[in-house]
C-alpha positions as CSV (number, residue, x, y, z in Angstrom):
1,X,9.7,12.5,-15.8
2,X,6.4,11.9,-16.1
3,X,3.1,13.2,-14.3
4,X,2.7,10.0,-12.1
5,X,6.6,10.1,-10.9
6,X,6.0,14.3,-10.0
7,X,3.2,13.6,-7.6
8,X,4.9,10.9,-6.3
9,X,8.0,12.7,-5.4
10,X,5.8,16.0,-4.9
11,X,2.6,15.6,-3.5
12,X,1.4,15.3,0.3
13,X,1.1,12.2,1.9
14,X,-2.3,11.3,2.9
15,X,-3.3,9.5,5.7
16,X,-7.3,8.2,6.6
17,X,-7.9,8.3,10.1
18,X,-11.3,7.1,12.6
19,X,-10.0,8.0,15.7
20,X,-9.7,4.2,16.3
21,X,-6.4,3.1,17.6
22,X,-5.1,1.4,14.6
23,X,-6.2,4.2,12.5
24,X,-3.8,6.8,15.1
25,X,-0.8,3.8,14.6
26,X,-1.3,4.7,11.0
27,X,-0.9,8.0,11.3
28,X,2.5,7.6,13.1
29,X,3.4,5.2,10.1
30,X,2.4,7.7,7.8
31,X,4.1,10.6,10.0
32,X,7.2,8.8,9.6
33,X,7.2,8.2,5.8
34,X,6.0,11.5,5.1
35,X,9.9,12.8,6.9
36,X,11.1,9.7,5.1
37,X,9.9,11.4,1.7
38,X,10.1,14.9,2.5
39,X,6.8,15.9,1.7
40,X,3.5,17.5,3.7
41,X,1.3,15.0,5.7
42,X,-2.5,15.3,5.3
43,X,-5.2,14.0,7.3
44,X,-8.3,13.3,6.5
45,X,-11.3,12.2,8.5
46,X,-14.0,11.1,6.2
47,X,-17.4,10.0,7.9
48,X,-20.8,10.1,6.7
49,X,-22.3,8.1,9.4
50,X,-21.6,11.4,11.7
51,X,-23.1,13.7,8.8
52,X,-26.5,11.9,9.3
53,X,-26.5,10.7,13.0
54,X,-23.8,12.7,14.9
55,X,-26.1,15.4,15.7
56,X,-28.6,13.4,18.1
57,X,-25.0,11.5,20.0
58,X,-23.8,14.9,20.0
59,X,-27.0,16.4,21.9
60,X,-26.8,13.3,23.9
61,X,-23.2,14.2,25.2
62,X,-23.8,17.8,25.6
63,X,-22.4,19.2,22.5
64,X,-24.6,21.3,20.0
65,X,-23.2,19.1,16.7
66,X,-21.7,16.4,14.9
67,X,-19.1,18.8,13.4
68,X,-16.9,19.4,16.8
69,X,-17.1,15.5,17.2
70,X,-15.3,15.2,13.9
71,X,-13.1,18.2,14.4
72,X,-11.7,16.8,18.0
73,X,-10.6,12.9,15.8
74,X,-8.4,14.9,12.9
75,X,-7.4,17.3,15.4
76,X,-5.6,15.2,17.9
77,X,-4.4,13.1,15.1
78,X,-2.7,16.1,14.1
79,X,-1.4,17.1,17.1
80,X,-0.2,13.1,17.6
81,X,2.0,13.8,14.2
82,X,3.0,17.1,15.1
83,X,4.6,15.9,18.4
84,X,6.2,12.7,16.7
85,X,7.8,15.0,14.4
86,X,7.6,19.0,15.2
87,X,8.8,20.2,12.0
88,X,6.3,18.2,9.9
89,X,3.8,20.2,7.9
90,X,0.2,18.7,9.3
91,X,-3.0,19.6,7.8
92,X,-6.1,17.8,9.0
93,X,-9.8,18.0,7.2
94,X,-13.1,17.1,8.0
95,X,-15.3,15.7,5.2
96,X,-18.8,14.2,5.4
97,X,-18.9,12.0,3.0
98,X,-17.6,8.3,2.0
99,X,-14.2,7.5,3.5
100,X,-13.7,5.8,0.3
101,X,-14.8,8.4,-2.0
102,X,-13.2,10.7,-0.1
103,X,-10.1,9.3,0.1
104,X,-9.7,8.0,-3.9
105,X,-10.5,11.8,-4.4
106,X,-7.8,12.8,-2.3
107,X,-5.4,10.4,-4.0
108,X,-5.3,12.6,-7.2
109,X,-3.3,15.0,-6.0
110,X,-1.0,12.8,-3.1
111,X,2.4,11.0,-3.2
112,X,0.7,8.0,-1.5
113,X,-2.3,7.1,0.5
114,X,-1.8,5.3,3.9
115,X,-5.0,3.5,5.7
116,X,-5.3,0.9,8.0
117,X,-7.4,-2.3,8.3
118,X,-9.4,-1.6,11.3
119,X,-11.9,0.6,13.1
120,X,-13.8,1.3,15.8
121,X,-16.1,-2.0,16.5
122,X,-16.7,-4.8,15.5
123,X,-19.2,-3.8,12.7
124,X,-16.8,-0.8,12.0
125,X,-13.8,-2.9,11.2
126,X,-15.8,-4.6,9.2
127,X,-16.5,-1.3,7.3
128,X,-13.2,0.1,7.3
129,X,-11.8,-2.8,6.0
130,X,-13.8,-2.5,2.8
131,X,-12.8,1.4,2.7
132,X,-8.9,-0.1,3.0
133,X,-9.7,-2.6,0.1
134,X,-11.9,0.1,-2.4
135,X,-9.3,2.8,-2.3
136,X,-6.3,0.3,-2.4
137,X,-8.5,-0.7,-5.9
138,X,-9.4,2.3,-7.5
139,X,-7.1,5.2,-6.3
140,X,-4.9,6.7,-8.9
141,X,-2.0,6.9,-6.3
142,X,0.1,4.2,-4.4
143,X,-2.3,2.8,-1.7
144,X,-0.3,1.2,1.7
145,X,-2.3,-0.5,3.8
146,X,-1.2,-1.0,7.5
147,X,-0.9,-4.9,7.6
148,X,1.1,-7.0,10.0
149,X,2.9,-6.8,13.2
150,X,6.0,-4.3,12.9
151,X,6.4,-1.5,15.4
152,X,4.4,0.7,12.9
153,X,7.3,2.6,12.0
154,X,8.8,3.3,8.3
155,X,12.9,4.4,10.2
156,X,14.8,2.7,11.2
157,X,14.1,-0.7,9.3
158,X,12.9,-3.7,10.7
159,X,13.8,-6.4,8.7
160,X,16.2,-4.3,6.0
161,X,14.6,-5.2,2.8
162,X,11.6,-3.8,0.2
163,X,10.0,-6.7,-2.1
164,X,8.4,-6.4,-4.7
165,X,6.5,-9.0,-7.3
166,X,7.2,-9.0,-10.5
167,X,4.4,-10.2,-12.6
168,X,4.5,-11.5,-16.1
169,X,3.3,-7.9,-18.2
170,X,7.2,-6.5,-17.2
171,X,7.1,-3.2,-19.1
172,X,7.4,-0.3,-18.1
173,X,6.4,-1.7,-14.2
174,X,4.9,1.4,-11.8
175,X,5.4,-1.1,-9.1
176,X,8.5,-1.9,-9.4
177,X,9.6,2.2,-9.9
178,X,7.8,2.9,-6.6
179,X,9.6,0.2,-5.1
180,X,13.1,1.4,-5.9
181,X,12.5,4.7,-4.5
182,X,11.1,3.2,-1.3
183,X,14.5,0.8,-1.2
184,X,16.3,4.4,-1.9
185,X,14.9,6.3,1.0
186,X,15.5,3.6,3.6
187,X,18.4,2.4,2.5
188,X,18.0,-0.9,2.1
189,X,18.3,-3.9,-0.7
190,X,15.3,-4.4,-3.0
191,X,14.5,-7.8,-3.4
192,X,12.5,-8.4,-6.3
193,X,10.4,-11.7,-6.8
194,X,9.0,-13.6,-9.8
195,X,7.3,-16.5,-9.2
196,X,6.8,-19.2,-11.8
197,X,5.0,-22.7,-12.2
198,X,5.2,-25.6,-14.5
199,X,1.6,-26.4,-15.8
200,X,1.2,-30.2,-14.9
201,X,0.2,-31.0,-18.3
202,X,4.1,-30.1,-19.7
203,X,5.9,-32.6,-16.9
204,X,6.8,-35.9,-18.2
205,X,7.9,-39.4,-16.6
206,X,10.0,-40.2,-19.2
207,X,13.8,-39.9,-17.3
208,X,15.7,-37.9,-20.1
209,X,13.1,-35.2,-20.0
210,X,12.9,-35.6,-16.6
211,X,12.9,-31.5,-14.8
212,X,13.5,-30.0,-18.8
213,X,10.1,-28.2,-18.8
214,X,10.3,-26.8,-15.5
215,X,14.3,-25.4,-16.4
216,X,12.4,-23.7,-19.4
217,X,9.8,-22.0,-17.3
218,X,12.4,-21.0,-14.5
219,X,14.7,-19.5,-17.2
220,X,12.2,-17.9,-18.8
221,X,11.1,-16.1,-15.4
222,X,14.8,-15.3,-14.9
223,X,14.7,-13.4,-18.4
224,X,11.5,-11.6,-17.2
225,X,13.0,-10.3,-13.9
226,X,16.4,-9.3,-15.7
227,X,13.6,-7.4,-18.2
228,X,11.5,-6.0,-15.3
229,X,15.0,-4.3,-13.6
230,X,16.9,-3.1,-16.4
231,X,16.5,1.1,-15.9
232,X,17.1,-0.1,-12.0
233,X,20.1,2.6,-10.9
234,X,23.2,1.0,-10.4
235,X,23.6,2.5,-7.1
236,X,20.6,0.3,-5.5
237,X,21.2,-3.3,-4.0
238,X,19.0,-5.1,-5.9
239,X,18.5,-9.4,-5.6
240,X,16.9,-11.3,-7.9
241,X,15.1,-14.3,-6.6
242,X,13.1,-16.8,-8.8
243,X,10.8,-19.2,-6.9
244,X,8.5,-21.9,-7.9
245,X,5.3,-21.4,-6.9
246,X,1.7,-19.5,-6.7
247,X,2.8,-15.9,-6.8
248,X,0.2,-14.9,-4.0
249,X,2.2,-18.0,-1.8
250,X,5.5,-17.2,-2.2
251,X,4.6,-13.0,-2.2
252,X,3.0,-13.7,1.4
253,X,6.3,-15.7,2.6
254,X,8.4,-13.0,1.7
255,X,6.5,-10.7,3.6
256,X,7.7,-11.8,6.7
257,X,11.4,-10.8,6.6
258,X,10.4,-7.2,4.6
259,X,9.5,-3.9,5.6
260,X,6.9,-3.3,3.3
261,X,5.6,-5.4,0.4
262,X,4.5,-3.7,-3.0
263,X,2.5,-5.3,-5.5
264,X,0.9,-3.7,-9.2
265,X,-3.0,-3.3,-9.7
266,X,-4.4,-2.9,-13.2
267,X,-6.5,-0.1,-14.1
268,X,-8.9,-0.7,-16.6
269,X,-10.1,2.7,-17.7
270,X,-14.3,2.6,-18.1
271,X,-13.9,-0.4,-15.5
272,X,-16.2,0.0,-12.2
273,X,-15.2,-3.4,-10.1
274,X,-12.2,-3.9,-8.0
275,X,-9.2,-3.6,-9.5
276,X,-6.7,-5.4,-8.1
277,X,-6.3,-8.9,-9.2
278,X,-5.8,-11.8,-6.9
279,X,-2.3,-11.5,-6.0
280,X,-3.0,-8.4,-4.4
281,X,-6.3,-8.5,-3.0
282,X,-4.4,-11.8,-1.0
283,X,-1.6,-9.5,0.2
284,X,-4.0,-7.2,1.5
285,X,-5.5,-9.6,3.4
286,X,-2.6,-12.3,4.9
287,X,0.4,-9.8,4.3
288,X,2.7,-9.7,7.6
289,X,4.0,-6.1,6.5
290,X,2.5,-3.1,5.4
291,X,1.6,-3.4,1.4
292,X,1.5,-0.9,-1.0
293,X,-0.9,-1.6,-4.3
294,X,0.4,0.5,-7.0
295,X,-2.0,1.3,-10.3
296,X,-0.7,0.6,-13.7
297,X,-2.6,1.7,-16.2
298,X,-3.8,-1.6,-18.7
Protein backbone atom coordinates (compact mmCIF):
# COMPACT_ATOMS: atom_id res chain seq x y z
CA UNK A 1 0.00 0.00 0.00
CA UNK A 2 1.46 3.06 -0.73
CA UNK A 3 1.84 6.52 1.21
CA UNK A 4 -1.03 8.25 -0.76
CA UNK A 5 -3.59 5.16 -0.14
CA UNK A 6 -2.52 5.32 4.03
CA UNK A 7 -3.53 8.92 4.43
CA UNK A 8 -6.33 8.32 2.54
CA UNK A 9 -7.69 5.57 4.63
CA UNK A 10 -5.93 7.17 7.76
CA UNK A 11 -5.84 10.62 8.01
CA UNK A 12 -8.56 13.21 9.32
CA UNK A 13 -11.00 14.64 7.24
CA UNK A 14 -10.75 18.25 6.81
CA UNK A 15 -13.37 20.57 6.33
CA UNK A 16 -12.90 24.81 5.52
CA UNK A 17 -15.50 26.63 7.12
CA UNK A 18 -16.63 30.84 7.07
CA UNK A 19 -19.37 30.73 9.22
CA UNK A 20 -21.47 31.30 6.04
CA UNK A 21 -24.31 28.95 5.62
CA UNK A 22 -23.08 27.01 2.92
CA UNK A 23 -19.80 26.72 4.45
CA UNK A 24 -21.89 25.03 8.01
CA UNK A 25 -23.92 22.64 5.11
CA UNK A 26 -20.41 21.62 4.40
CA UNK A 27 -19.52 20.82 7.48
CA UNK A 28 -22.56 18.39 7.87
CA UNK A 29 -21.37 16.88 4.49
CA UNK A 30 -18.17 16.48 5.72
CA UNK A 31 -19.49 15.27 9.31
CA UNK A 32 -21.18 12.67 7.56
CA UNK A 33 -18.26 11.31 5.42
CA UNK A 34 -15.89 11.59 7.99
CA UNK A 35 -18.53 8.47 10.03
CA UNK A 36 -18.76 7.19 6.50
CA UNK A 37 -14.83 6.77 6.53
CA UNK A 38 -14.20 6.24 10.06
CA UNK A 39 -11.74 8.75 10.58
CA UNK A 40 -11.36 12.31 12.82
CA UNK A 41 -13.03 15.50 11.39
CA UNK A 42 -10.98 18.74 11.41
CA UNK A 43 -12.10 22.14 11.10
CA UNK A 44 -10.38 24.75 10.02
CA UNK A 45 -11.25 28.46 9.91
CA UNK A 46 -8.62 30.23 7.86
CA UNK A 47 -9.08 34.13 7.54
CA UNK A 48 -6.62 36.79 7.12
CA UNK A 49 -9.00 39.53 6.41
CA UNK A 50 -9.88 39.18 10.36
CA UNK A 51 -5.95 39.10 11.21
CA UNK A 52 -5.66 42.67 9.71
CA UNK A 53 -9.16 44.27 10.30
CA UNK A 54 -11.07 42.14 12.95
CA UNK A 55 -9.62 44.14 15.65
CA UNK A 56 -11.39 47.63 14.82
CA UNK A 57 -15.15 45.35 14.03
CA UNK A 58 -14.33 43.78 17.14
CA UNK A 59 -13.95 47.14 19.28
CA UNK A 60 -16.94 48.26 17.30
CA UNK A 61 -19.10 45.31 18.71
CA UNK A 62 -17.75 45.36 22.08
CA UNK A 63 -15.22 42.69 22.09
CA UNK A 64 -11.46 43.38 22.91
CA UNK A 65 -10.26 41.25 19.50
CA UNK A 66 -10.48 39.64 16.33
CA UNK A 67 -9.34 36.30 17.89
CA UNK A 68 -12.83 35.55 19.87
CA UNK A 69 -14.60 36.54 16.49
CA UNK A 70 -12.76 33.62 14.84
CA UNK A 71 -12.92 31.31 17.79
CA UNK A 72 -16.99 31.63 18.08
CA UNK A 73 -17.15 30.52 13.66
CA UNK A 74 -14.99 27.07 14.24
CA UNK A 75 -16.45 26.69 17.50
CA UNK A 76 -20.06 26.35 16.70
CA UNK A 77 -19.13 24.53 13.60
CA UNK A 78 -17.83 22.09 15.91
CA UNK A 79 -20.41 21.95 18.16
CA UNK A 80 -22.95 21.67 14.81
CA UNK A 81 -20.76 18.31 13.94
CA UNK A 82 -20.57 17.16 17.34
CA UNK A 83 -24.41 17.19 17.73
CA UNK A 84 -25.01 15.63 14.12
CA UNK A 85 -22.84 12.85 15.22
CA UNK A 86 -21.90 12.73 19.16
CA UNK A 87 -19.28 10.15 18.91
CA UNK A 88 -17.29 11.94 16.14
CA UNK A 89 -13.80 13.11 17.07
CA UNK A 90 -14.05 17.24 16.27
CA UNK A 91 -11.19 19.40 16.41
CA UNK A 92 -11.60 23.00 15.24
CA UNK A 93 -8.43 25.59 14.60
CA UNK A 94 -8.13 29.04 14.03
CA UNK A 95 -5.47 30.22 11.52
CA UNK A 96 -4.75 33.77 10.27
CA UNK A 97 -3.61 33.33 7.25
CA UNK A 98 -4.81 32.34 3.50
CA UNK A 99 -7.78 29.97 3.41
CA UNK A 100 -6.09 28.55 0.60
CA UNK A 101 -2.72 28.23 1.89
CA UNK A 102 -3.99 27.14 4.80
CA UNK A 103 -5.98 24.59 3.65
CA UNK A 104 -3.42 23.03 0.78
CA UNK A 105 -1.15 22.81 3.93
CA UNK A 106 -3.57 21.01 5.85
CA UNK A 107 -4.19 18.65 2.93
CA UNK A 108 -0.71 16.94 3.58
CA UNK A 109 -1.59 15.20 6.24
CA UNK A 110 -5.75 14.60 5.52
CA UNK A 111 -7.80 11.75 3.97
CA UNK A 112 -9.65 14.40 1.98
CA UNK A 113 -10.44 18.09 2.01
CA UNK A 114 -14.12 19.27 1.85
CA UNK A 115 -14.99 23.15 0.90
CA UNK A 116 -17.79 24.67 -0.47
CA UNK A 117 -18.41 27.30 -3.28
CA UNK A 118 -19.75 30.13 -1.31
CA UNK A 119 -19.34 32.72 1.38
CA UNK A 120 -20.47 35.35 3.17
CA UNK A 121 -21.35 38.21 0.48
CA UNK A 122 -21.46 38.94 -2.52
CA UNK A 123 -17.73 39.92 -2.81
CA UNK A 124 -16.88 36.99 -0.41
CA UNK A 125 -18.37 34.34 -2.58
CA UNK A 126 -16.55 35.66 -5.05
CA UNK A 127 -13.45 34.98 -2.83
CA UNK A 128 -14.19 31.77 -1.55
CA UNK A 129 -14.94 30.47 -4.72
CA UNK A 130 -11.39 31.05 -5.88
CA UNK A 131 -10.13 29.42 -2.39
CA UNK A 132 -12.62 26.26 -3.57
CA UNK A 133 -10.87 26.32 -7.09
CA UNK A 134 -6.93 26.86 -5.76
CA UNK A 135 -7.00 24.07 -3.23
CA UNK A 136 -9.11 21.75 -5.52
CA UNK A 137 -5.69 22.56 -7.90
CA UNK A 138 -2.87 22.28 -5.94
CA UNK A 139 -3.61 20.15 -2.75
CA UNK A 140 -1.84 16.89 -2.47
CA UNK A 141 -5.07 15.24 -1.10
CA UNK A 142 -8.56 14.53 -2.71
CA UNK A 143 -10.38 17.95 -2.85
CA UNK A 144 -14.55 17.71 -2.80
CA UNK A 145 -16.18 20.57 -3.42
CA UNK A 146 -19.84 21.08 -2.28
CA UNK A 147 -21.66 21.55 -5.77
CA UNK A 148 -25.23 20.96 -6.62
CA UNK A 149 -28.55 20.51 -5.02
CA UNK A 150 -28.53 17.20 -2.82
CA UNK A 151 -29.62 17.32 0.72
CA UNK A 152 -25.93 17.80 1.68
CA UNK A 153 -25.59 14.50 3.02
CA UNK A 154 -22.96 11.62 2.11
CA UNK A 155 -25.79 8.46 3.93
CA UNK A 156 -28.09 7.37 2.84
CA UNK A 157 -27.58 7.89 -1.02
CA UNK A 158 -29.38 9.99 -3.13
CA UNK A 159 -29.22 8.80 -6.48
CA UNK A 160 -27.19 5.24 -5.73
CA UNK A 161 -24.25 5.63 -7.88
CA UNK A 162 -20.35 7.14 -7.76
CA UNK A 163 -18.92 8.26 -11.37
CA UNK A 164 -15.99 8.59 -12.32
CA UNK A 165 -14.15 9.75 -15.85
CA UNK A 166 -11.79 7.98 -17.17
CA UNK A 167 -9.43 9.86 -19.21
CA UNK A 168 -7.10 8.73 -21.84
CA UNK A 169 -3.45 8.38 -19.54
CA UNK A 170 -5.34 4.98 -17.83
CA UNK A 171 -2.43 3.73 -15.63
CA UNK A 172 -2.26 3.40 -12.60
CA UNK A 173 -5.60 6.00 -12.13
CA UNK A 174 -5.65 7.80 -8.43
CA UNK A 175 -9.05 8.80 -9.47
CA UNK A 176 -10.47 5.98 -10.26
CA UNK A 177 -8.87 4.14 -6.77
CA UNK A 178 -10.54 6.88 -4.78
CA UNK A 179 -13.57 6.28 -6.56
CA UNK A 180 -13.90 2.63 -5.75
CA UNK A 181 -13.47 3.16 -2.19
CA UNK A 182 -16.07 5.87 -2.17
CA UNK A 183 -18.61 3.23 -4.23
CA UNK A 184 -17.29 0.65 -1.26
CA UNK A 185 -18.38 2.79 1.68
CA UNK A 186 -21.79 3.64 0.36
CA UNK A 187 -22.54 0.76 -1.10
CA UNK A 188 -23.39 1.53 -4.28
CA UNK A 189 -22.41 0.78 -8.17
CA UNK A 190 -19.48 2.71 -9.62
CA UNK A 191 -20.19 3.78 -12.88
CA UNK A 192 -17.16 4.63 -14.72
CA UNK A 193 -17.24 6.87 -17.92
CA UNK A 194 -14.98 7.31 -20.97
CA UNK A 195 -15.89 9.58 -23.39
CA UNK A 196 -14.70 9.52 -26.95
CA UNK A 197 -14.97 11.60 -30.23
CA UNK A 198 -14.27 11.05 -33.92
CA UNK A 199 -12.01 13.95 -35.25
CA UNK A 200 -14.16 15.24 -38.25
CA UNK A 201 -11.20 15.04 -40.48
CA UNK A 202 -11.40 10.86 -40.18
CA UNK A 203 -15.39 10.66 -41.27
CA UNK A 204 -16.01 9.90 -44.76
CA UNK A 205 -19.22 10.07 -47.24
CA UNK A 206 -18.30 7.32 -49.06
CA UNK A 207 -21.29 4.59 -47.89
CA UNK A 208 -19.02 1.41 -47.24
CA UNK A 209 -16.92 3.35 -44.86
CA UNK A 210 -19.74 4.88 -43.68
CA UNK A 211 -19.62 4.85 -39.23
CA UNK A 212 -15.98 2.61 -39.63
CA UNK A 213 -13.90 5.34 -38.02
CA UNK A 214 -16.13 6.22 -35.36
CA UNK A 215 -16.42 1.99 -34.40
CA UNK A 216 -12.59 2.29 -34.17
CA UNK A 217 -12.51 5.23 -31.76
CA UNK A 218 -15.45 3.66 -29.62
CA UNK A 219 -13.64 0.38 -29.39
CA UNK A 220 -10.63 1.72 -28.67
CA UNK A 221 -12.29 3.77 -25.66
CA UNK A 222 -13.85 0.41 -24.64
CA UNK A 223 -10.20 -1.16 -24.47
CA UNK A 224 -9.14 1.92 -22.29
CA UNK A 225 -11.99 1.57 -19.69
CA UNK A 226 -11.49 -2.33 -19.54
CA UNK A 227 -7.52 -1.08 -18.94
CA UNK A 228 -8.49 1.72 -16.45
CA UNK A 229 -10.64 -1.08 -14.16
CA UNK A 230 -8.64 -4.08 -14.22
CA UNK A 231 -7.29 -4.25 -10.25
CA UNK A 232 -11.13 -3.13 -9.64
CA UNK A 233 -12.22 -5.85 -6.68
CA UNK A 234 -14.54 -8.22 -7.89
CA UNK A 235 -16.85 -7.57 -5.05
CA UNK A 236 -17.73 -3.90 -6.42
CA UNK A 237 -20.69 -3.21 -9.03
CA UNK A 238 -18.96 -1.66 -11.52
CA UNK A 239 -20.67 -0.42 -15.28
CA UNK A 240 -18.85 0.54 -18.01
CA UNK A 241 -20.35 3.11 -20.14
CA UNK A 242 -18.77 4.58 -23.33
CA UNK A 243 -20.25 7.77 -24.74
CA UNK A 244 -19.63 9.95 -27.65
CA UNK A 245 -18.91 13.11 -26.82
CA UNK A 246 -16.86 16.16 -25.10
CA UNK A 247 -15.74 14.55 -21.83
CA UNK A 248 -16.54 17.77 -19.84
CA UNK A 249 -20.39 17.34 -21.59
CA UNK A 250 -21.18 14.08 -21.03
CA UNK A 251 -19.08 14.18 -17.23
CA UNK A 252 -21.67 17.05 -16.31
CA UNK A 253 -24.84 14.86 -17.51
CA UNK A 254 -23.87 12.21 -15.51
CA UNK A 255 -23.74 14.24 -12.60
CA UNK A 256 -27.17 14.56 -12.32
CA UNK A 257 -28.20 10.96 -11.35
CA UNK A 258 -24.82 10.47 -8.96
CA UNK A 259 -23.88 11.09 -5.60
CA UNK A 260 -20.74 12.51 -6.04
CA UNK A 261 -18.60 12.98 -9.27
CA UNK A 262 -14.69 12.42 -9.13
CA UNK A 263 -12.45 13.54 -11.77
CA UNK A 264 -8.11 13.29 -11.90
CA UNK A 265 -5.92 16.57 -11.87
CA UNK A 266 -2.35 16.40 -12.97
CA UNK A 267 0.39 17.48 -10.90
CA UNK A 268 3.22 18.88 -12.50
CA UNK A 269 5.98 18.98 -10.00
CA UNK A 270 7.94 22.66 -10.26
CA UNK A 271 4.48 23.81 -11.88
CA UNK A 272 2.90 27.06 -10.11
CA UNK A 273 -0.56 27.47 -12.24
CA UNK A 274 -3.70 25.67 -11.77
CA UNK A 275 -3.60 22.32 -12.09
CA UNK A 276 -6.58 20.92 -13.06
CA UNK A 277 -7.21 20.64 -16.70
CA UNK A 278 -10.49 21.64 -18.31
CA UNK A 279 -12.49 18.71 -17.65
CA UNK A 280 -12.27 19.47 -14.10
CA UNK A 281 -12.14 23.02 -13.65
CA UNK A 282 -15.90 22.55 -15.76
CA UNK A 283 -17.09 20.09 -13.13
CA UNK A 284 -16.24 22.37 -10.49
CA UNK A 285 -18.09 24.91 -11.89
CA UNK A 286 -21.64 23.27 -13.66
CA UNK A 287 -21.40 19.92 -11.60
CA UNK A 288 -24.97 19.00 -10.03
CA UNK A 289 -23.21 16.88 -7.29
CA UNK A 290 -20.49 17.25 -5.06
CA UNK A 291 -17.01 16.63 -7.04
CA UNK A 292 -14.00 15.37 -5.82
CA UNK A 293 -10.61 16.44 -7.95
CA UNK A 294 -8.02 13.88 -7.19
CA UNK A 295 -3.99 14.66 -7.92
CA UNK A 296 -2.11 12.27 -10.04
CA UNK A 297 1.19 12.85 -10.17
CA UNK A 298 2.41 13.52 -14.22
Amino acid sequence: MNAAVERTLGGPLVVGVDGSEPSLRAVDWAADEAVLRGVPLRLVYACLWERYEGAALARDIGKPTALPLAQDVAGAAAERARVRHPDLEVTADVVFEEPEYALVREGRHASALVVGTRGRSGIAEMLLGSVSLAVAAHADCPVIVLRGSHDNRATPPVRRRVVVGVGEDVKDSEAVRFAVEEARRRGVPLEALRAWRCPAHESTDHPLMSGEPARLHEARAAEELEAALRDVPADIDVRRRTVEGHARRVLLAASHEADLLVVGARRREGHFGLQLGRVAHVALHHSACPVAVVPQPA
